[in-house]
N, C-alpha and C positions, 0 to 999 in steps of 0.2 A: 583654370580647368573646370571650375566647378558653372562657369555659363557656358562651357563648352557641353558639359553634360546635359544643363538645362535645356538647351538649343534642337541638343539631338531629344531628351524627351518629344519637346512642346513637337516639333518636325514630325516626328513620328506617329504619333499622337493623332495631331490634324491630317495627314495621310489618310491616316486610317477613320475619319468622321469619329472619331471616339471623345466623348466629353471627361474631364478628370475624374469623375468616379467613375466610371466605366470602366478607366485602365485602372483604378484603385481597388476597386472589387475583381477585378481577374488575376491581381497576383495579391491577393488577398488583404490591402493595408486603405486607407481611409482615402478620398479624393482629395480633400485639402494636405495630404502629406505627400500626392503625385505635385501638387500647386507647389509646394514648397521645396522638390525636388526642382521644379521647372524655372522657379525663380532665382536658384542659388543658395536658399536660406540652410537648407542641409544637403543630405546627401545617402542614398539608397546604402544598407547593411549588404552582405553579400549575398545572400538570400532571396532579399529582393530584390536586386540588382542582376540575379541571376534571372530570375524571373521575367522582368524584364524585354533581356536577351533576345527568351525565348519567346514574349508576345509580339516583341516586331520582328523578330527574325534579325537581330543585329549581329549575332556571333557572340563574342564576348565584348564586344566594345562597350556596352555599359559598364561590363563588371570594371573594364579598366579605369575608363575614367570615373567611377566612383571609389575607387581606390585611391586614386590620384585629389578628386576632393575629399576625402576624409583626411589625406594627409595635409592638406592644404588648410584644414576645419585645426589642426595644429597650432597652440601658440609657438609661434619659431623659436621662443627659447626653451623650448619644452622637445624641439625634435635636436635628432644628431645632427653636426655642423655640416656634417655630408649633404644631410637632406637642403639646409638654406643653400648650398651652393649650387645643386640643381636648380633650387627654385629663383635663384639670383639673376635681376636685371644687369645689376653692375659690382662689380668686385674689388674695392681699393686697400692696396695688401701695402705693406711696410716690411722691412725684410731689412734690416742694419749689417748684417753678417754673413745670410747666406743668399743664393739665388730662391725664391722662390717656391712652393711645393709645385703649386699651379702650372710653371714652369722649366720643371724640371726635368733632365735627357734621364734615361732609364741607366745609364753608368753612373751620374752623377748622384741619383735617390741614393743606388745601390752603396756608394761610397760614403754618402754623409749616414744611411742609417746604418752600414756596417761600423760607424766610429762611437753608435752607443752600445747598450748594452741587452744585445740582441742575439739571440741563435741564428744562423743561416740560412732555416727554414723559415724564421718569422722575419728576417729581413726581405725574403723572396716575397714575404705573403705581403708586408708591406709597403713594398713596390708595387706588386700589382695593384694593392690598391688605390695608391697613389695613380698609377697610368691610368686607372679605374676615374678616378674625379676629375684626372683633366678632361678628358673624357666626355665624362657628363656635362661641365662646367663650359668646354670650349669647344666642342666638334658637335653640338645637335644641334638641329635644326635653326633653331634662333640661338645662339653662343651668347652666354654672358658678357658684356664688355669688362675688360680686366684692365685698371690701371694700376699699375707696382711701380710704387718704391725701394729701388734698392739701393744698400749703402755699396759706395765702391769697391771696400775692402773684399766683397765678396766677388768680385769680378778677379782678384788676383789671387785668391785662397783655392789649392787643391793642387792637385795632379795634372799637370800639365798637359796632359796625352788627353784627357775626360775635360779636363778645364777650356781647352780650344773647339773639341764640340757642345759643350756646354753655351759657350759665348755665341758659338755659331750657328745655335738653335736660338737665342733669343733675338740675333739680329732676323733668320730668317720670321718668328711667327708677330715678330713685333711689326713686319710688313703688313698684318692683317690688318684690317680695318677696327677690328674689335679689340684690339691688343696695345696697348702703350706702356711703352717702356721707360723709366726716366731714371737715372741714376745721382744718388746724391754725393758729391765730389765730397774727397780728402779734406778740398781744402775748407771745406763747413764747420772744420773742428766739431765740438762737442753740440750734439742737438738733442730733441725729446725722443728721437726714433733711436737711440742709444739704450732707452728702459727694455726695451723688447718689441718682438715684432707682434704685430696685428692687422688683422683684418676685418673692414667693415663691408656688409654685404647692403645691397640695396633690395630688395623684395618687389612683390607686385602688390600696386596699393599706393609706395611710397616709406613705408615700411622699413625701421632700419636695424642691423643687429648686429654686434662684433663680437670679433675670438680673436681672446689673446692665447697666445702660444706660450710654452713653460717646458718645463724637464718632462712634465707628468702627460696630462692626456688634454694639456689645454683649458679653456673656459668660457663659457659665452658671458658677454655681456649686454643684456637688455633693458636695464635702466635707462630713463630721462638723463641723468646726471651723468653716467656713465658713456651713455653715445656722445653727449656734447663734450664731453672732456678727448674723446677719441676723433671727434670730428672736430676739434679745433688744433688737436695735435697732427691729423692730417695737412691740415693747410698752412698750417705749420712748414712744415718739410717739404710738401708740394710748392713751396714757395721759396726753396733752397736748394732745389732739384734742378739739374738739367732740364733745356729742354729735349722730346722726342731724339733729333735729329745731332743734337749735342751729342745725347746717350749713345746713339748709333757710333756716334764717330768714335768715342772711347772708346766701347766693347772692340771696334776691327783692329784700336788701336792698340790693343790689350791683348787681341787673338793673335798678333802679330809676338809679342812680348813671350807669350807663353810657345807659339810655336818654335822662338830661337831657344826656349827652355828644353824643348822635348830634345832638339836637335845637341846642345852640348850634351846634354843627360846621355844622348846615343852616342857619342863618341867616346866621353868618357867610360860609358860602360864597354 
């Protein structure tokens, strides 16, 4: 984002015959600080950013994308997990228990955050913004690639009636191109994806950062030591995992298991 800002200064700039103090002296700040907007090194306050704006007639597109690089000017352990998953090239999630957040049908959020300890209205608020980050993560313009791991058990866990559209949302978005799905079998017995789940994100750059999940509100981790323990526990599991097309076949095989479940549940009742 932040040479996308550069690109539109420098453009706009020579448009207009204007040398960097020229546009530096009309919204009032130094030429070698428009240099260093143009290059990527920083990035315009809103003020001047506003400014801007108004000397090429751009609208607000400066102001946004200088928002957009300040936030990027972030060390990513320093922003919320939210913010890396926007900015994520690639997403590899671990998940021993349940289906996925990134993943998730809006009955099925509802169901696992109504089994903490939650009010009604903050389970509502935290559905949306769970539908809120897939969202961001999977439906813009460039979609993060997302590969998960999930442990089987969470393919047979839940409510049969939510559990069959649940399965049958991952079969249908794992057809995307950007989405892989892989499930790690029963029969793996005991593995390291058993300590808990996480997630490593990949960044622009090459850049790497993980969040582990907990009872609480989670944690990033961005150490050296800590990525490479998390990236060797990945391949790990990635290496005990179905593959793609394996995965597919269980989950229909499973949607199938839970449908005859809804079906006695109905007659029974």
């Amino acid at each position: 984002m932040v040479n996308e800002l550069g690109d539109l200064l420098r453009r706009e700039r020579i448009s207009r015959g204007m040398t960097q103090d020229a546009v530096g002296t009309a919204v009032h700040i130094s030429g070698s600080a428009i240099g260093h907007f143009e290059k990527g090194k920083s990035a315009p306050q809103e003020t001047t950013a506003d400014a801007l704006d108004l000397l090429f007639g751009t609208g607000s597109r400066v102001q946004e994308l200088a928002r957009e690089a300040r936030g990027e000017a972030v060390a990513p352990w320093l922003r919320p997990w939210v913010e890396n998953e926007k900015r994520s090239l690639l997403l590899r999630t671990v998940e021993p228990t349940l289906i996925p957040g990134l993943l998730q049908t809006e009955a099925y959020a509802r169901a696992i955050l109504s089994a903490g300890q939650h009010t009604p209205e903050q389970v509502e608020e935290l559905v949306a913004i769970r539908m809120a980050r897939q969202t961001a993560a999977l439906e813009r313009a460039e979609p993060a690639a997302l590969v998960a791991l999930i442990g089987e058990p969470a393919l047979h866990t839940g409510d049969p009636v939510f559990m069959k559209d649940q399965l049958e949302h991952l079969v249908d978005i794992g057809d995307r191109y950007n989405v892989h799905i892989r499930v790690i079998p029963q029969r793996a017995g005991l593995h390291a994806g058993l300590a808990g789940a996480f997630v490593i994100a990949t960044l622009i750059g090459g850049a790497q950062i993980g969040y582990l999940d907990d009872q609480l509100e989670g944690r990033i981790a961005a150490t050296s030591k800590d990525m490479a323990t998390l990236v060797r526990t990945w391949e790990a599991l990635s290496g005990i995992a179905l593959t793609c097309e394996q995965s597919r076949n269980l989950i229909l095989k499973v949607i199938d298991e839970h449908e005859e479940r809804a079906t006695v549940a109905q007659v029974q009742s």
